[in-house]
N, C-alpha and C positions, 0 to 999 in steps of 0.2 A: 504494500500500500504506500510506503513513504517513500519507496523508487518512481509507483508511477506519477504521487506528488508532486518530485523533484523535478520528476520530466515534463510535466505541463506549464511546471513554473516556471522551468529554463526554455520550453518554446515560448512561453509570452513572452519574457526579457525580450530575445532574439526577436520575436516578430514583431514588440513595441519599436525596435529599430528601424526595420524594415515600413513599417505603419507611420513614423515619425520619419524616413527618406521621402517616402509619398509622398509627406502632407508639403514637405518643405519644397520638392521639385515641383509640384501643383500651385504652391502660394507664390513660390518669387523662384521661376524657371533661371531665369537669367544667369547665375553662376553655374549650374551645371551646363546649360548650352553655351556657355564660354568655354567653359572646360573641355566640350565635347568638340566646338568648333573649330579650337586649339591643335586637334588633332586633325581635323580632317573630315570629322565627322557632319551629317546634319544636325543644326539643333534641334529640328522635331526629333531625334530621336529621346530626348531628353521626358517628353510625353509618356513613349513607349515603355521608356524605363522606372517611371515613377506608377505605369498601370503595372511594371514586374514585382513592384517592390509592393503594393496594394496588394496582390495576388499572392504572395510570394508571405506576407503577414496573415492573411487569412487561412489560408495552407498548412502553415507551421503550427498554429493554433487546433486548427479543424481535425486535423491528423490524416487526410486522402496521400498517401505516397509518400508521405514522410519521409521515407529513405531517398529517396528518388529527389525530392526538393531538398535538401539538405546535401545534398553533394554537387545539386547542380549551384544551388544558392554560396557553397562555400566556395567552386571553380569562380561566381561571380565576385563571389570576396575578394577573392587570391588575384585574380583578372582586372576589378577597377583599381586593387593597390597598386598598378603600372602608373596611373592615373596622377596618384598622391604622390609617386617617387618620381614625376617628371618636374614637382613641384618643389624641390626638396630641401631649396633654401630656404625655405618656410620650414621653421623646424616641428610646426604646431602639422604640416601637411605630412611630414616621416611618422608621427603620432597615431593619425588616424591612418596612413598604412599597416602600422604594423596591430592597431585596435580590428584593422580588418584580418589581417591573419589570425589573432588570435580566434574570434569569431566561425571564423573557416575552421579551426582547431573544435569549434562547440559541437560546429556543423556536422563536420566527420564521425567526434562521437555520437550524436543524437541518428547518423545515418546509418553506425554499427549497432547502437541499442535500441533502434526502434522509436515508436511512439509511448510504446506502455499501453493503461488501458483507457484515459481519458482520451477519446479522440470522436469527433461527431461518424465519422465514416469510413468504414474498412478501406 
């Protein structure tokens, strides 16, 4: 019982992140489509990625594939910290890199252990 506690209380952390990327890429796009555009990218992709991180919070919560979101969500961890290290004179930008790997470290375990049993859907 107090493993699968642990475990829904460590997907909300995780997915209040993910829920709290959305709300900030929705309210004031403008720094991530800078950051995106920096590279090359479009900035409407900047949309797309805040409807992943919406998805991506409800998910982790709900418990559908849990394994399956949890590895793909920590490759995006490991994948946008490219992001924060192109930035890297900013030593607060090396921070939230390496906040992302650890995160990807949650992800991996929650992707080896499972949901547990609080989860809306098999």
């Amino acid at each position: 019982m107090m493993r699968d506690l642990l475990n829904i209380i460590g997907r909300m952390l995780i997915a209040f992140l993910f829920l709290a990327g959305a709300v900030q890429k929705v309210s004031d796009p403008a720094q991530v489509q800078n950051m995106i555009v920096s590279i090359g990218l479009p900035a409407a992709l900047a949309w797309l990625i805040a409807l992943f991180n919406l998805i991506a919070a409800i998910f982790l919560v709900t418990g559908p594939r849990i394994r399956l979101w949890a590895v793909t969500l920590a490759g995006y961890c490991l994948f946008t910290s490219w992001f924060h290290w192109q930035l890297r004179a900013d030593p607060w930008q090396v921070t939230i890199m390496i906040k992302n790997w650890s995160i990807a470290g949650g992800l991996l375990i929650l992707a080896a252990q499972g949901p547990g049993r609080f989860r809306a859907f098999r």
